[in-house]
C-alpha positions in Angstrom: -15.4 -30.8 8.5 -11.9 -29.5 8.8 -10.1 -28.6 11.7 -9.7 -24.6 12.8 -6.6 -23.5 11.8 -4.0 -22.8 14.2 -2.6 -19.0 14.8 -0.4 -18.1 11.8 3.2 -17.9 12.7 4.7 -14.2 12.9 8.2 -13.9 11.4 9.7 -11.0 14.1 11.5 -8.3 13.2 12.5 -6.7 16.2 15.5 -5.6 15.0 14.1 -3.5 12.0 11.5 -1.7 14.5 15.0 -0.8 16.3 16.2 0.2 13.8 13.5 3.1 12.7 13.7 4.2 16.3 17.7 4.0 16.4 16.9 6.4 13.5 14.7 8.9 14.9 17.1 9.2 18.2 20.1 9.9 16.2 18.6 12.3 13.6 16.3 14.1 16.0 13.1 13.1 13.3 9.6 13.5 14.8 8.5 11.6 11.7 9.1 8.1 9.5 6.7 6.9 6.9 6.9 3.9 5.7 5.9 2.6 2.3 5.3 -1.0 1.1 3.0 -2.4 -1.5 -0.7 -4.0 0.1 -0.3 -7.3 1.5 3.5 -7.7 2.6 3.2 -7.3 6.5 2.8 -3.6 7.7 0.3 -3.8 9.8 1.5 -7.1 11.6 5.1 -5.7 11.8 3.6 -1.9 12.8 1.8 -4.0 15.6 3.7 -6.8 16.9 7.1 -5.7 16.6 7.3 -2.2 16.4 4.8 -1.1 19.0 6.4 -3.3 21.7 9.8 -2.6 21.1 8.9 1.2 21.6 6.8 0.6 24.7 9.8 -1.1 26.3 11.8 2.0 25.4 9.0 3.9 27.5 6.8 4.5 24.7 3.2 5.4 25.1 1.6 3.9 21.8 -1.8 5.0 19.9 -2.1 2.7 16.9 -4.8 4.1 14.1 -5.4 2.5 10.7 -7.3 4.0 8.3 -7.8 1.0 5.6 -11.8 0.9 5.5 -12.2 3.8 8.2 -12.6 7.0 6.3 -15.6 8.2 6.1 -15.0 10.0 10.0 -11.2 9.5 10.4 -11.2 12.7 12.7 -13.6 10.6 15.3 -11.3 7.5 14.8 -8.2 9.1 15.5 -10.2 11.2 18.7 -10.5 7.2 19.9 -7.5 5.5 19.0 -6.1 8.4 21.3 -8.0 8.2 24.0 -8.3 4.3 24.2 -4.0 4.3 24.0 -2.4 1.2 24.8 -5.6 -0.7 25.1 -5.9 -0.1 20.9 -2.7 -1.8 20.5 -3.8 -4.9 23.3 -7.1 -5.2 21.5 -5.3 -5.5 18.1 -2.5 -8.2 19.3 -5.3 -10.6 20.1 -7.0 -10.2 17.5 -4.0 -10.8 15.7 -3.5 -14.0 17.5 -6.8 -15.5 15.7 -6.3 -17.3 12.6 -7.3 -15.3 9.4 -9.9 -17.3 7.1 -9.6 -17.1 3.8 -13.1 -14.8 3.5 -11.5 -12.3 6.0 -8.4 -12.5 3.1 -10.4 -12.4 0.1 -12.0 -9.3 1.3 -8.6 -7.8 1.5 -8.3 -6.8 5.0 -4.7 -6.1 5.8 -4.9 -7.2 9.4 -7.9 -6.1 12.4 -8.6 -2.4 12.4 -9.5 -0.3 15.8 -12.6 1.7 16.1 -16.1 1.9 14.5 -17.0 2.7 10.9 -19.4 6.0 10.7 -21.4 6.6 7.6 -21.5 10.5 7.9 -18.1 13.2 7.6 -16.5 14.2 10.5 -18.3 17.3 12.8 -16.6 20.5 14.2 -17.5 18.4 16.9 -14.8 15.2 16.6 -12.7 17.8 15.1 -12.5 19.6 18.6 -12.7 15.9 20.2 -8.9 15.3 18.3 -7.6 18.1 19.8 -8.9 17.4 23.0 -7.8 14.0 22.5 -4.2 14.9 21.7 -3.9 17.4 24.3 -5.3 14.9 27.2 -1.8 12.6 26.1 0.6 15.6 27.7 2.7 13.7 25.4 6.8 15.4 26.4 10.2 14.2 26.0 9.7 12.4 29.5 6.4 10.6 28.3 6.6 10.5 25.0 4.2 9.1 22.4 3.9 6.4 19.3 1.7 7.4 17.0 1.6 5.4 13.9 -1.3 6.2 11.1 -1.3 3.0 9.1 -2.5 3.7 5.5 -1.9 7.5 6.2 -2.2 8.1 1.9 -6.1 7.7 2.5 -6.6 11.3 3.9 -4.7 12.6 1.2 -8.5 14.0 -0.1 -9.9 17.5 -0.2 -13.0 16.5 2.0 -10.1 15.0 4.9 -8.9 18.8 5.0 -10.0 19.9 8.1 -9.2 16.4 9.6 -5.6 17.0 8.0 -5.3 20.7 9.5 -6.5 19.5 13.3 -3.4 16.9 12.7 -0.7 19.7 11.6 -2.2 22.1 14.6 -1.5 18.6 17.3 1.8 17.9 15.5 3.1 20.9 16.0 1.8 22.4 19.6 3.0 18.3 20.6 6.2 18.5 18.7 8.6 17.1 21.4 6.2 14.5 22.9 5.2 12.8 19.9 7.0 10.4 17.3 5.0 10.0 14.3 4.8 7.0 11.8 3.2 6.7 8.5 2.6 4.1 6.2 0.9 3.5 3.4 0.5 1.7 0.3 1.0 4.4 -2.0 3.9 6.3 -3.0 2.2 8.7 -4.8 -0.7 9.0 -2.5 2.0 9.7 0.1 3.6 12.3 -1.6 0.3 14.0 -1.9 0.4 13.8 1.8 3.7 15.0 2.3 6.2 16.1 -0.2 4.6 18.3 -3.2 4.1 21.5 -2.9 0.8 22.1 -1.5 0.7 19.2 0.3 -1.7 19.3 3.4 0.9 18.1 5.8 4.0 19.4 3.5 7.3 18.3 5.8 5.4 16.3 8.8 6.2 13.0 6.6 9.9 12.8 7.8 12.0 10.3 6.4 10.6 8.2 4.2 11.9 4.4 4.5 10.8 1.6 1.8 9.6 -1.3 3.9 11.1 -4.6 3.5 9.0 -7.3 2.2 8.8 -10.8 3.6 11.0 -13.7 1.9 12.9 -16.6 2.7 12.3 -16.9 7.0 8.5 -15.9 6.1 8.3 -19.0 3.9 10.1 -21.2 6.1 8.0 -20.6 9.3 4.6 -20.7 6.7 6.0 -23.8 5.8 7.1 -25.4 9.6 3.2 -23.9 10.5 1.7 -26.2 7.5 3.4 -29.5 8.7 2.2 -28.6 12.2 -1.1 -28.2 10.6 -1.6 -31.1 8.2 0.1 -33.7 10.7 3.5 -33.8 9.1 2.7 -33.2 5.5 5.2 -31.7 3.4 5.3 -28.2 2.0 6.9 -27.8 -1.5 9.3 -25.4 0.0 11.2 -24.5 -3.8 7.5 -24.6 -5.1 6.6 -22.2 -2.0 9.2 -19.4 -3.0 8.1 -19.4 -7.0 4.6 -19.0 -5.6 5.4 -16.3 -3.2 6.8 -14.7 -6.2 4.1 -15.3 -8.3 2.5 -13.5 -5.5 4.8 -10.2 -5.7 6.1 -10.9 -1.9 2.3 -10.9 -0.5 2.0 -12.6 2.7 -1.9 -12.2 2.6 -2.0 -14.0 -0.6 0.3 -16.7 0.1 -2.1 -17.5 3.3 -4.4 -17.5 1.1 -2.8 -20.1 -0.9 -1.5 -22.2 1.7 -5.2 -22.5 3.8 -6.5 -23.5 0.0 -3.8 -26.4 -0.2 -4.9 -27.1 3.8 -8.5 -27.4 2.7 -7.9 -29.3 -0.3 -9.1 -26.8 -2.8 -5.7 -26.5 -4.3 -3.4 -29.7 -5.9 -0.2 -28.0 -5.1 1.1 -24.5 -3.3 2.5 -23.0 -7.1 -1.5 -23.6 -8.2 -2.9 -22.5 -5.3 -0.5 -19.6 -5.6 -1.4 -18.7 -8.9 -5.5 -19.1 -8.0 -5.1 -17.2 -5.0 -3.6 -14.2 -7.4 -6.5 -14.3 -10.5 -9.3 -14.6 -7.6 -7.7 -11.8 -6.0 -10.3 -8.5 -5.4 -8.0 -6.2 -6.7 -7.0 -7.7 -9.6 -10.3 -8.0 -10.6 -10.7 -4.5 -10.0 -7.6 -3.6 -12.3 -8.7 -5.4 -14.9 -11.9 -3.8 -14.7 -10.1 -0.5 -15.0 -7.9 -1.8 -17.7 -10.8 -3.1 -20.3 -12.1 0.9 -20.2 -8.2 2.7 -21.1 -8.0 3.6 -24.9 -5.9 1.8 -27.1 -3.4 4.5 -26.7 -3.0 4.9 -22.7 -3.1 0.9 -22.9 0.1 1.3 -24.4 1.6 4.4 -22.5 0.7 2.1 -19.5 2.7 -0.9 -20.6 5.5 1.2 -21.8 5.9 2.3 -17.8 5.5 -1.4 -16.9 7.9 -1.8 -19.2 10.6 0.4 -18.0 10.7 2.6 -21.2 12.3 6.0 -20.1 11.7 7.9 -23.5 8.3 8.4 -23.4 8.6 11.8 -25.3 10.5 10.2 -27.3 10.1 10.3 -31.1 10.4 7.0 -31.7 7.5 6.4 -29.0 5.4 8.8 -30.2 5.6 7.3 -33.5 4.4 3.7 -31.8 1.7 5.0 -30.0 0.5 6.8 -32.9 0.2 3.4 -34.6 -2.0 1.9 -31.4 -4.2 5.5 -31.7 -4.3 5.5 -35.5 -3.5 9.0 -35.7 -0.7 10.8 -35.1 0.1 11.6 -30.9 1.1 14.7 -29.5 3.8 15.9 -26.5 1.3 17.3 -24.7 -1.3 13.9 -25.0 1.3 11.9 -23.6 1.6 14.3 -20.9 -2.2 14.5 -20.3 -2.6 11.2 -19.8 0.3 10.5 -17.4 -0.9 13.7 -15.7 -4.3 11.6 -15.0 -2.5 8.3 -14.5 -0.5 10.5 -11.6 -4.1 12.1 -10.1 -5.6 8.4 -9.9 -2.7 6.9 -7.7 -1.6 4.4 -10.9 2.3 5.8 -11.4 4.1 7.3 -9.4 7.0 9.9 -10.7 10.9 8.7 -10.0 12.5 11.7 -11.8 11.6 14.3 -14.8 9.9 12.1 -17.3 10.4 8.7 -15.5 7.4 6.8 -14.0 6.8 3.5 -12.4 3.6 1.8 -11.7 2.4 2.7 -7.7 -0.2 -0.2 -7.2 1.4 -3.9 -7.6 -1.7 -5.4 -8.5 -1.7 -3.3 -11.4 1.6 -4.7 -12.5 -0.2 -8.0 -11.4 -3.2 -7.1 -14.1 -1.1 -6.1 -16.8 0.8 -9.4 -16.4 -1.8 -11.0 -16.7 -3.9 -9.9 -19.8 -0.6 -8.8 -21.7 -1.5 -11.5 -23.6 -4.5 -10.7 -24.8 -4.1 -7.3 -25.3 -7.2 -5.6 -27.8 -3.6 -3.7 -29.3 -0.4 -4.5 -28.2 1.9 -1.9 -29.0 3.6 -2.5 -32.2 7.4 -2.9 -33.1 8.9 0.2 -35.6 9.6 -0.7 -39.1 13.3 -0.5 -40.1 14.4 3.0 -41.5 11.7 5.1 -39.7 13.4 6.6 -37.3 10.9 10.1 -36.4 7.4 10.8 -37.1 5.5 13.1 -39.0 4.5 15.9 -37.2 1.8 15.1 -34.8 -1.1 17.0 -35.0 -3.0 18.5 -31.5 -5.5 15.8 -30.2 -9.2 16.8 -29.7 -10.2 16.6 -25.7 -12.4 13.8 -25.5 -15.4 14.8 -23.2 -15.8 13.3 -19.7 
């Protein structure tokens, strides 16, 4: 029977949660959103450095995440609010007990506050969150934190109303309350925020990419296994090539490093690489991957890829060769137009894309091998294609 594990070690970075508040004092933002891919530390940093840094600046802080609590967000938020500082308490304890590997597995970013409800939110909670944000009296003199982890997951039509309640608080509460977003998403965020009909079109503020972990996260991982073990030595060189195996995730590489405690694992890199093919998401990719025809397979990989000309006709002419029949403009539009509704790319510039889920970059590393139709090379001399003809809208 092994031993609990002790607390995992928190890498602080108080000086980056003074730095997004620096930020907001000089520019006069009442907004910051913060993306970073699942799994690198938001929630811990959003917690235990930026939440106390702000409430030793005077900071009340309300601290809601919505990862797994969005069937009734309205509700949620109503209590986060009301509850205040005691949300962000309850969450640094919890923080404080070791994660197990089945808490990882099931990919939960870090302890959530509040109750999951099974039914939509009422007219009822909806006038309980306006309540809520009106009982703060949140002004310049007492102002408010309020930070929305995973914010992207009410960018749907049925969170609407729950969206509108937060414009009609964010603006009547302007002055008194400092808003931060994160989320996972760039493309779900920009839903949120930044297109044209956005639901909460310029509340986002400046957006900031988040930093992942690296070198101190590995080292204090690596001090917290010798503590663990006894004295036993971490692979520290073999740590950082797992950890990038790993894309920068510090939930994985717990993952990987409790295995190697437990004995389940020979080494960290193995353990690394195990903790990434038994990952949830990955599986779920994959999943998603098996059902793409041959030729968004290969638009896919051509993002991953980095390939800017994707109108291009010397792409058109390679797809064409995965499709086995000529491809249109307008299909390659299509299907990035889908890719972009489902949250899998997300748009840098006028046809430029690059994938907005890591784990899909994950997937497509991993089964680029054995791809049903890799897409081909062109033959020497071919330079355009024939004229493509326009592609029959498959049904469904």
């Amino acid at each position: 029977m092994h031993k609990p594990l002790l607390p995992w070690p928190h890498v602080a970075r108080a000086r980056l949660a003074e730095h997004y508040l620096d930020t907001a004092d000089v520019t006069g933002a009442r907004a910051i959103t913060l993306f970073g891919a699942r799994g690198i530390g938001k929630t811990d940093f959003l917690v235990k450095d930026l939440a106390p840094v702000a409430a030793l600046r005077g900071y009340r802080v309300v601290f809601v995440d919505l990862q797994g609590n969005i069937d009734e967000p309205a509700r949620l938020i109503a209590e986060a609010l009301k509850f205040g500082e005691r949300s962000i308490d309850r969450l640094v304890r919890t923080f404080r007990t070791p994660v197990t590997r089945s808490q990882l597995s099931l990919g939960a970013a870090g302890p959530q506050f509040g109750a999951h409800f099974d039914h939509g939110d009422t007219s009822d909670s909806l006038l309980a969150l306006a309540r809520a944000f009106d009982s703060l009296k949140a002004t310049p003199r007492r102002p408010v934190l309020f930070i929305l982890d995973e914010a992207q997951t009410l960018a749907r039509e049925r969170h609407l109303p729950v969206i509108a309640a937060l414009r009609a608080a964010f603006q009547k509460h302007d002055a008194g309350i400092l808003r931060v977003f994160s989320g996972s998403s760039r493309n779900g965020l920009e839903r949120m925020f930044r297109r044209a009909r956005a639901p909460l079109f310029g509340q986002g503020g400046q957006q900031e990419t988040f930093p992942s972990l690296a070198q101190p996260f590995i080292e204090r991982i690596s001090d917290w296994f010798e503590a663990q073990t006894g004295g036993a030595d971490l692979d520290r060189a073999a740590a950082r090539r797992g950890f990038a195996v790993l894309k920068g995730s510090a939930r994985l590489f717990r993952i990987a490093v409790a295995d190697v405690i437990a004995g389940a694992q020979p080494s960290i890199l193995a353990s690394c690489q195990a903790a990434r093919e038994a990952s949830p998401d990955l599986l779920v990719w994959q999943e998603r991957l098996a059902r793409l025809r041959p030729v968004e397979r290969a638009l896919l990989e051509s993002i991953w890829k980095g390939r800017d000309e994707l109108y291009g006709a010397a792409h058109l002419e390679a797809l064409a060769l995965t499709h086995g029949a000529p491809v249109s403009v307008s299909t390659v539009q299509s299907i990035l137009n889908r890719f972009d509704r489902n949250g899998w790319i997300y748009r840098i510039e006028k046809g430029r894309y690059e994938l907005d889920d890591v784990e899909l970059e994950i997937a497509l590393e991993e089964t680029a091998q054995q791809a049903v139709l890799p897409l081909p090379a062109l033959k020497a001399g071919r330079s355009r294609p024939s004229r493509p003809a326009s592609p029959t809208r498959r049904k469904g």
